[in-house]
C-alpha positions as CSV (number, residue, x, y, z in Angstrom):
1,X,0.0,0.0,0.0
2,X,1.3,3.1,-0.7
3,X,1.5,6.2,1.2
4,X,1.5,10.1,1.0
5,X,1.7,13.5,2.6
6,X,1.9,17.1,2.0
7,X,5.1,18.7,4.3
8,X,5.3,22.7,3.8
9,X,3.6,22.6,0.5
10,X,5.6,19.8,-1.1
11,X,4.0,16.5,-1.2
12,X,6.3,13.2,-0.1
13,X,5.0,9.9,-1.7
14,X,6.0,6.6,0.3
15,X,5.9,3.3,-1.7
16,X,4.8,1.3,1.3
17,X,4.7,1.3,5.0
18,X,8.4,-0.6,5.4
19,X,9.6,2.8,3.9
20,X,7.2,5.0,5.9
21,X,9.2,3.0,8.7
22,X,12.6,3.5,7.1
23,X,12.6,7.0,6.7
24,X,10.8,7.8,9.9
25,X,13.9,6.5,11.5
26,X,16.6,8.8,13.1
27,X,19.7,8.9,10.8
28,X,22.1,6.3,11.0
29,X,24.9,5.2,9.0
30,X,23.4,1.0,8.7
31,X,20.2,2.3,7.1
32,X,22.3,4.2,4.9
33,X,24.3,1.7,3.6
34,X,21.3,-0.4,3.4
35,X,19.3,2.4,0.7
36,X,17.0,2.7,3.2
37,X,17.6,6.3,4.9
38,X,15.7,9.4,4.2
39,X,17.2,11.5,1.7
40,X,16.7,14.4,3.8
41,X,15.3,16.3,7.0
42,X,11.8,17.5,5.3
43,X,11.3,13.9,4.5
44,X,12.5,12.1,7.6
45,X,9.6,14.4,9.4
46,X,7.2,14.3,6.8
47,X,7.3,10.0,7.4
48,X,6.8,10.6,11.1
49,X,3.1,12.5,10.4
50,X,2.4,9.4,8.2
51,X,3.8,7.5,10.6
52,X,2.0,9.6,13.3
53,X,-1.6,9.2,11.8
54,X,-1.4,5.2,11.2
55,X,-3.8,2.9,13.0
56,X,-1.9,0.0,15.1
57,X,-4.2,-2.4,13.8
58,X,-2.0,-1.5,10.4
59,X,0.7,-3.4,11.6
60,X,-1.9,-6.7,12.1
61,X,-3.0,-6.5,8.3
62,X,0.3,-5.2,6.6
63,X,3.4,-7.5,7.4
64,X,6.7,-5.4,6.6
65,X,8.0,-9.2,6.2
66,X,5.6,-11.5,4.5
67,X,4.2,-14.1,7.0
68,X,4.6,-16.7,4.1
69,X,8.8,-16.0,3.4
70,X,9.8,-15.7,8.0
71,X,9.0,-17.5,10.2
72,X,9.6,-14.9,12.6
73,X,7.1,-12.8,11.2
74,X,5.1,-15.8,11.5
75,X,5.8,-15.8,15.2
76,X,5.0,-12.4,16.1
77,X,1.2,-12.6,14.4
78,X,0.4,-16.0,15.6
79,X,1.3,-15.8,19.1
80,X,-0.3,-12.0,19.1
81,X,-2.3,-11.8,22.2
82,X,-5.5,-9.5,20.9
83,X,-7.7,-9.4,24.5
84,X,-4.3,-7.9,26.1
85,X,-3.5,-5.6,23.0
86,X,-8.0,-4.7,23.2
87,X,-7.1,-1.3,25.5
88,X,-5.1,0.3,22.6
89,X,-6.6,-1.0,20.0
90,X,-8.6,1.5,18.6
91,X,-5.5,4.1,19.0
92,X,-2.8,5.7,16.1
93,X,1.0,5.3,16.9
94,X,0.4,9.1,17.4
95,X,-1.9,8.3,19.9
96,X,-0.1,5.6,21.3
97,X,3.3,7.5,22.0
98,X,0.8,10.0,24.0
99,X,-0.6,7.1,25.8
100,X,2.6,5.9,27.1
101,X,3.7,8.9,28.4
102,X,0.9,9.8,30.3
103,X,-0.2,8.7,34.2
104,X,-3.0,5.8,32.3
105,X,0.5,3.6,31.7
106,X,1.4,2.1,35.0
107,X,3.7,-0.6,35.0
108,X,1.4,-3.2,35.5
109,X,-0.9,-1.7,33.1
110,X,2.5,-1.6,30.5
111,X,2.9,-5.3,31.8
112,X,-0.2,-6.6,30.6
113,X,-0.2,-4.6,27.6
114,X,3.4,-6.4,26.4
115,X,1.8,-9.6,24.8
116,X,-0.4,-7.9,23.0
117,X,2.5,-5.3,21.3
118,X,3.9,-6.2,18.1
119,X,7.9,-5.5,17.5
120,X,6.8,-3.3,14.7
121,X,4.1,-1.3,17.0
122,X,7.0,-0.6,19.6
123,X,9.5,0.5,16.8
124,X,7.0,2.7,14.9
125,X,6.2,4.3,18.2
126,X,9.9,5.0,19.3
127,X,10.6,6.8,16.0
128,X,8.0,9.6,17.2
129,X,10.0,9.9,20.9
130,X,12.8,11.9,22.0
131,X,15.4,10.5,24.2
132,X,13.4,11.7,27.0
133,X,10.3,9.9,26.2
134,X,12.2,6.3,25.6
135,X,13.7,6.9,29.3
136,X,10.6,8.1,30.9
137,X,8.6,5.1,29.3
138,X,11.3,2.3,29.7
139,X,11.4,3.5,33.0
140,X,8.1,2.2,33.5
141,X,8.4,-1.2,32.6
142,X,9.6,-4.0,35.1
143,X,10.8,-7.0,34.1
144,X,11.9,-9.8,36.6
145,X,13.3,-13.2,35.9
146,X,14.9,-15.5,38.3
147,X,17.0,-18.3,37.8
148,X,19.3,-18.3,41.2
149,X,18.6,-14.5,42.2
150,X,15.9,-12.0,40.9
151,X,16.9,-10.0,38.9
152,X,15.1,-6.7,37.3
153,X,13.0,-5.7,40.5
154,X,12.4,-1.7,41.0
155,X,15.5,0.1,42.2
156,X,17.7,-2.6,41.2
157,X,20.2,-3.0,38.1
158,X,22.8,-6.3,37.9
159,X,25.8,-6.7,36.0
160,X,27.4,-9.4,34.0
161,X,30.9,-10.4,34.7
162,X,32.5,-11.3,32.0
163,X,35.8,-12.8,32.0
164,X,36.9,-13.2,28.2
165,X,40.8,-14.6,27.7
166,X,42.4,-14.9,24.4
167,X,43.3,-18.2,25.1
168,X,40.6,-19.6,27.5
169,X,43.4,-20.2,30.2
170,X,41.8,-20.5,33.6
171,X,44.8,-19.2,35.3
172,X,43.7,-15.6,33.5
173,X,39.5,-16.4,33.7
174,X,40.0,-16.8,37.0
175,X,41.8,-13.9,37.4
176,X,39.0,-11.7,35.8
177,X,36.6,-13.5,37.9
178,X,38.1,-12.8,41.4
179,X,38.4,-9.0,40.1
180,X,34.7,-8.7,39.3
181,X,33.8,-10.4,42.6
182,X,36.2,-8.5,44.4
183,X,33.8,-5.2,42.8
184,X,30.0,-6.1,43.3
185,X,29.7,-7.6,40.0
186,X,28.6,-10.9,38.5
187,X,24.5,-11.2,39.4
188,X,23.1,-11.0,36.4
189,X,25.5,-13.9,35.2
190,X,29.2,-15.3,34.7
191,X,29.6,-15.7,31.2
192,X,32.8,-15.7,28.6
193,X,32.6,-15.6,25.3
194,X,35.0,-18.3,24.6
195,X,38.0,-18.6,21.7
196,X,37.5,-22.2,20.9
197,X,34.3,-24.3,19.7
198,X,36.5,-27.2,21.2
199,X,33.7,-29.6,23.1
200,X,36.5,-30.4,26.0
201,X,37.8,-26.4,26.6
202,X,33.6,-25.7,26.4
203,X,33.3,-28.3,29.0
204,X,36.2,-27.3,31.2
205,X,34.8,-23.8,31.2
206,X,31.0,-25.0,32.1
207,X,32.6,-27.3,35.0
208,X,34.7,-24.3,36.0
209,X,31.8,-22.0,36.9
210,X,29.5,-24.8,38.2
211,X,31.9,-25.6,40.3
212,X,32.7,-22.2,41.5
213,X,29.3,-21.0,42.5
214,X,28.9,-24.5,44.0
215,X,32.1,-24.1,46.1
216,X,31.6,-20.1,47.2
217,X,27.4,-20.6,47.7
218,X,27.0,-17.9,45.4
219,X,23.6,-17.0,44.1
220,X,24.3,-16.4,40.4
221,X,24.6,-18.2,37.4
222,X,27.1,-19.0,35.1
223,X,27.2,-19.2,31.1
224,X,29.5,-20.4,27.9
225,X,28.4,-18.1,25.3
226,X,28.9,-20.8,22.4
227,X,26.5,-21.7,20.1
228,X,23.4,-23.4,20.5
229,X,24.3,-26.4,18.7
230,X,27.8,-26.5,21.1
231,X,25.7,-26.2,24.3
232,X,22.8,-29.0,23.3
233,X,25.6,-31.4,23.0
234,X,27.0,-30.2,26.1
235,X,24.2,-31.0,27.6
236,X,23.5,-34.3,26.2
237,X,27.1,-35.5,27.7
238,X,26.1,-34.5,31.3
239,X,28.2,-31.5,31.3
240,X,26.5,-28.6,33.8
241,X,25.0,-25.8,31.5
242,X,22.8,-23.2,33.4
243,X,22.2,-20.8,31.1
244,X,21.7,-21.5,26.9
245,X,22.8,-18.6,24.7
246,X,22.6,-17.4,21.2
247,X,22.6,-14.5,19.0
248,X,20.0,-13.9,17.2
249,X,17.8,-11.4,14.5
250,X,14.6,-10.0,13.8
251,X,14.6,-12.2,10.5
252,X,14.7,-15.8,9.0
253,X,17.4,-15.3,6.8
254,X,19.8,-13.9,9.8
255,X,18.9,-16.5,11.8
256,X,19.6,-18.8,9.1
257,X,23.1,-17.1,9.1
258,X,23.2,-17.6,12.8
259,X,22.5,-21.0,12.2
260,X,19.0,-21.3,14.2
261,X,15.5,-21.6,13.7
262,X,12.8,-21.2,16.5
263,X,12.5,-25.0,16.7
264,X,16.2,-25.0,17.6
265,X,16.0,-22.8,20.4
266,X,13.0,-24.2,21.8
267,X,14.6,-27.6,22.0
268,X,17.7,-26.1,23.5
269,X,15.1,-24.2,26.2
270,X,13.8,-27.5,27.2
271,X,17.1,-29.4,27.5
272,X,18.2,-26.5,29.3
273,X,14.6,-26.6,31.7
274,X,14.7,-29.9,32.3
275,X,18.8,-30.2,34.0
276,X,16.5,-28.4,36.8
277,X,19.4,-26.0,37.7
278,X,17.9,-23.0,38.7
279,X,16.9,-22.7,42.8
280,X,14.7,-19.6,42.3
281,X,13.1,-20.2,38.6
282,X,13.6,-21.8,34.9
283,X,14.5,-18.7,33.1
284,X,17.4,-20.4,30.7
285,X,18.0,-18.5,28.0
286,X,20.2,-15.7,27.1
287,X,19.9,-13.5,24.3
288,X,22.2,-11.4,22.2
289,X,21.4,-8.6,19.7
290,X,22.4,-5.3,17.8
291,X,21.4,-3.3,15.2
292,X,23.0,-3.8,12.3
293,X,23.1,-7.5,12.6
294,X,20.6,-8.3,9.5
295,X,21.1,-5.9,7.1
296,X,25.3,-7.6,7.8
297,X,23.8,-10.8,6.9
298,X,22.1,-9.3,4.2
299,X,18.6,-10.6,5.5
300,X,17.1,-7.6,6.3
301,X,14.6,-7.6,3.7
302,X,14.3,-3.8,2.9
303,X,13.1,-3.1,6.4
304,X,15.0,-0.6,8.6
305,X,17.8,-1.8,11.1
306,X,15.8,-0.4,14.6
307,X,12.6,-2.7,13.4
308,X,14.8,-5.9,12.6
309,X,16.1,-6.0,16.1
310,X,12.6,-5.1,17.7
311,X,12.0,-8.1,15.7
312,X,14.1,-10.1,17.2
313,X,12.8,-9.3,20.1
314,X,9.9,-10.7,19.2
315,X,11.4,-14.0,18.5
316,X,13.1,-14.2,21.9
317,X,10.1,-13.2,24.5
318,X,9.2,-17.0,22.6
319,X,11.2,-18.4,25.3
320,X,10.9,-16.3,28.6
321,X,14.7,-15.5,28.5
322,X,16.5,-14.7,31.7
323,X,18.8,-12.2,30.2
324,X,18.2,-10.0,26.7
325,X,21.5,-7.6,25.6
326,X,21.7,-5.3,22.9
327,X,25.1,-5.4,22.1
328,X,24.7,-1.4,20.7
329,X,28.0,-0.4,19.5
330,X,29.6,-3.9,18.4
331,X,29.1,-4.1,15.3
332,X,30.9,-1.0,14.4
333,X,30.4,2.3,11.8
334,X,29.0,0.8,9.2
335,X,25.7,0.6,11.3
336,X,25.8,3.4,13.9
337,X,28.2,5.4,12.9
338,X,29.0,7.9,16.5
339,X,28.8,8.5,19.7
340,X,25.4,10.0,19.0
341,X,23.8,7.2,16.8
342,X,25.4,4.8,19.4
343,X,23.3,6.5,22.3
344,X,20.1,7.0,20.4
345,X,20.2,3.0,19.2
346,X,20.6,2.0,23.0
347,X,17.7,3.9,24.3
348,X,15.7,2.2,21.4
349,X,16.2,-0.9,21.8
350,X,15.7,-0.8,25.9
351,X,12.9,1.1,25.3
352,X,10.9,-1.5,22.8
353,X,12.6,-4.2,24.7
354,X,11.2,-3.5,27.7
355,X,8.0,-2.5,26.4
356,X,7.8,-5.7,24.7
357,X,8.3,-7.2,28.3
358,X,11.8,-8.7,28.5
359,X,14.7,-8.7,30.7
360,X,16.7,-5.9,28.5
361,X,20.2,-5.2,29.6
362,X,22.9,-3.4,27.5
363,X,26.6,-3.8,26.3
364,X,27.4,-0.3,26.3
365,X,30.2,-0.7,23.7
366,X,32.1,0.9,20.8
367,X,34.8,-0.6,18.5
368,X,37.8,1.6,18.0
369,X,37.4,2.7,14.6
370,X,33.9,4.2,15.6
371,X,33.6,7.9,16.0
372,X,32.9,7.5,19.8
373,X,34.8,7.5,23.0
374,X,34.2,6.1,26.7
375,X,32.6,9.9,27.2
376,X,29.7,9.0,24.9
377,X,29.7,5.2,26.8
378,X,29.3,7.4,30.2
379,X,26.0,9.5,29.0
380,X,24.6,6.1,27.8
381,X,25.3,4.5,31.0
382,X,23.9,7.3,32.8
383,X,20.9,7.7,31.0
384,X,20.1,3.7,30.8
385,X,20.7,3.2,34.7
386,X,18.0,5.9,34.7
387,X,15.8,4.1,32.4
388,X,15.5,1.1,34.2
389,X,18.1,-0.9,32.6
390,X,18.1,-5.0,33.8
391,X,21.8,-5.1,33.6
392,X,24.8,-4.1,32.2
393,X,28.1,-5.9,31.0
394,X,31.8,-5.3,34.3
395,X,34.5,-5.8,31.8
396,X,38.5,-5.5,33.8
397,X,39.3,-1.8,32.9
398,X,36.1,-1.8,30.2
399,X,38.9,-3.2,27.7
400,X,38.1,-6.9,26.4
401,X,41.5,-8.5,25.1
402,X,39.7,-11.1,23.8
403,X,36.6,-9.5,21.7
404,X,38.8,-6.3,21.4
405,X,36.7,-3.5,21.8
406,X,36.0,-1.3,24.7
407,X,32.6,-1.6,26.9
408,X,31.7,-0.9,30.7
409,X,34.1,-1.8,33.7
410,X,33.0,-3.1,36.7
411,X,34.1,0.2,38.5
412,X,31.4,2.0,36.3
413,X,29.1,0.1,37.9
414,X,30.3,1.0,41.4
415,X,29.6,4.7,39.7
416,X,26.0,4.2,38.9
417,X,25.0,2.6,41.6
418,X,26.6,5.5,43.5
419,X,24.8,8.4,41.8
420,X,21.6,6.9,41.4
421,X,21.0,4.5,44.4
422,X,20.5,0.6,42.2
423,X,21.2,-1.8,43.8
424,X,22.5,-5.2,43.0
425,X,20.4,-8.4,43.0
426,X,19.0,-9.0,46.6
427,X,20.3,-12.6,47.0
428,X,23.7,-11.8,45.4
429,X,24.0,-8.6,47.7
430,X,23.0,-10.5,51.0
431,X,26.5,-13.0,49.3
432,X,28.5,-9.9,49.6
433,X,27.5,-8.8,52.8
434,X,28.2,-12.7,54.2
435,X,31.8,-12.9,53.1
436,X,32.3,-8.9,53.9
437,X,32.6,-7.7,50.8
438,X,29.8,-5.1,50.9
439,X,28.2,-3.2,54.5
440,X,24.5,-3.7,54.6
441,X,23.8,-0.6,52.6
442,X,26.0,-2.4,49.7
443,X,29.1,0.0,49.4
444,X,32.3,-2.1,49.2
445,X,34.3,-2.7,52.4
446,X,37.8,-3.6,52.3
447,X,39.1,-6.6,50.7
448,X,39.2,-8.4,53.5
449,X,38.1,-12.0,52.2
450,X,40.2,-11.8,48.9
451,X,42.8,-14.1,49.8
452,X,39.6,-16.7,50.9
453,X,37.9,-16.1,47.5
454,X,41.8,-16.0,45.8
455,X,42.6,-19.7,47.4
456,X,39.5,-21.3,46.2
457,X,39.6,-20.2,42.5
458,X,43.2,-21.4,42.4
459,X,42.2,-24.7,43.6
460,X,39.5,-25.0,41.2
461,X,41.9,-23.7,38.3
462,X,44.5,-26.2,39.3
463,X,42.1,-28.9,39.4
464,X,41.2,-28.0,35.5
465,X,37.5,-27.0,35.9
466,X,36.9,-30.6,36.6
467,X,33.7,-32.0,38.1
């Protein structure tokens, strides 16, 4: 269907609604590259009145992917949930983005509202928001998940430690470890991206953790970010796997170049479910993401590179995920091209995470050829703590040797939580406070119990990780 407006006495046709979409879109470099930017300011707004004066119902009856070619778009409409999407229903995105923003949208009205939100309805309506409005709204929506500790409650924010080596030596994992536990950090999850796909250094790494928040009590959970495939046979050899991973996009085709399908993941959910791991709840999965990611795999399908990662986000509320990250910066220039487009992506993508309803945390990253610096990473940080963010990623010194490229340090977390009062996740704070690590109002005390927590990861490093 095509579309058209009058902006200032100059008409702007639209050949459909993905380019209505497109062009409504802040500028970045990804959509761009892609084709798919407006060609200039006057149209960029005159796509936002269309935009503005569509019905949500529009995104029901007018797939930007056709239902027959993804089955993620197949997803999205079959599992659409129309008694819980009923109290908007009759409302424009215009109308919408008002909506959110006024005192009607409580978080447990925004909570029952999520299943019946399309990715597409929460992209269209971000395009119309300032930065402002994505905080104020995000801020708004609670998500909580729980797999050894709760994490997402009110006044709370985690972090993932994440110990990457170039090699996948324990000696240096553990070293990265002790740091980040040393800090606060490490509730929302242990996890390394490892090197190697090897099955035996996967292994050693999964026994390593299991055994380490066996051996120190600690209420957390640990995770191999390898692919799904890697961790299913993991699992099938007895090896301890709490949490599954995977990347993933907002299309068939990417996740075709990920190598996953929906039935994939869902079998790797139950395998996962049924190890019976978790103390506190079953939410297994952990999700990756960025913008940029399909249009990179060339599976983006002519639709703009915010909307294919709402879309992904689609796919992944599938499986009631314990974790969600948008990996903002990552991918590099090509898709978000500076320190502004990095920041403006971020506060998308928590905003129509969340709004979605799932667990959204943020790698607050940059790769050095970017035209961004760790001053831009410090707004974001800022302005997500303030939105609500689930978690966010303690890298040693915000530098990753392995992954190279720089994200947040565990010492930025100290800083948020200082300035705006979050705290860490109840159970994993209550850890702290038992081996004096934190007082009870969770500021760090001195490292008093670091040679006690040094000694026991050098006995589980020397023992290999084994069980």
């Amino acid at each position: 269907m095509r579309y058209h407006t009058n902006l200032g006495g100059q008409g702007f046709p639209f050949d459909d609604l993905r380019q209505v979409m497109a062009h409504a879109s802040p500028a970045r470099s990804g959509d761009y590259l892609a084709g798919l930017g407006a060609h200039s300011a006057q149209q960029r707004m005159a796509a936002r009145y269309v935009l503005a004066d569509l019905p949500l119902t529009v995104f029901l009856n007018e797939a930007l992917i056709p239902y027959e070619s993804d089955n993620v778009t197949r997803l999205i409409l079959d599992r659409h949930d129309a008694r819980a999407f009923a109290p908007v229903a009759h409302l424009t995105v215009g109308d919408f983005r008002n909506w959110l923003l006024s005192k009607a949208a409580t978080p447990a009205v925004l909570s029952a509202l999520a299943p019946g939100l399309t990715p597409e309805m929460v992209a269209a309506v971000s395009k119309l928001m300032r930065n402002q409005d994505l905080i104020s709204v995000a801020r708004k929506c609670r998500v909580v998940t729980r797999f050894r500790n709760t994490l997402g409650l009110p006044g709370h924010m985690a972090v993932r430690l994440q110990p990457n080596h170039p090699t996948d030596d324990l000696r240096g994992v553990a070293a990265s470890v002790l740091d980040g536990l040393m800090l606060g950090a490490g509730d929302a999850v242990i996890g390394i991206n490892p090197v190697s796909d090897s099955q035996a250094t996967l292994a050693r790494l999964c026994h390593f953790f299991a055994d380490l928040i066996q051996r120190l009590e600690i209420p957390t959970q640990g995770c191999v970010l390898t692919h799904v495939t890697n961790t299913l046979k993991l699992m099938e050899d007895g090896v301890p796997v709490d949490l599954v991973f995977q990347s993933i996009g907002g299309t068939e085709l990417t996740n075709r170049a990920f190598g996953v399908t929906p039935e994939l993941l869902g079998e790797a959910c139950d395998a996962a479910r049924a190890q019976g791991r978790g103390t506190l709840g079953n939410n297994v999965m952990y999700f990756e993401t960025g913008q940029g990611s399909a249009l990179s795999a060339n599976g983006h399908g002519g639709v703009d590179q915010q909307t294919c990662e709402a879309r992904a986000y689609g796919l992944a509320r599938c499986y009631e995920p314990l974790l969600v990250n948008t990996v903002v910066g990552f991918i590099g220039p090509e898709y978000l091209y500076d320190g502004k487009q990095i920041i403006r992506a971020g506060l998308e993508d928590h905003f129509c995470g969340k709004l979605l309803g799932l667990p959204m945390g943020c790698d607050i990253c940059y790769t050095n050829h970017a035209e961004a610096d760790q001053d831009d990473m410090d707004t974001l940080s800022v302005l997500l703590a303030n939105a609500g963010l689930n978690f966010l990623m303690g890298v040693p010194g915000s530098d990753d040797i392995m992954l190279n490229y720089q994200s947040t340090s565990f010492h930025d977390a100290l800083f948020l939580r200082e300035i705006t009062g979050l705290q860490r996740a109840p159970e994993f704070e209550a850890w702290l406070q038992r081996q004096q690590l934190t007082d009870v109002s969770g500021q760090l005390l001195d490292a008093a119990t670091a040679a006690q927590l040094a000694r026991g990861l050098q006995a589980l490093t020397e023992a290999g990780g084994a069980p």
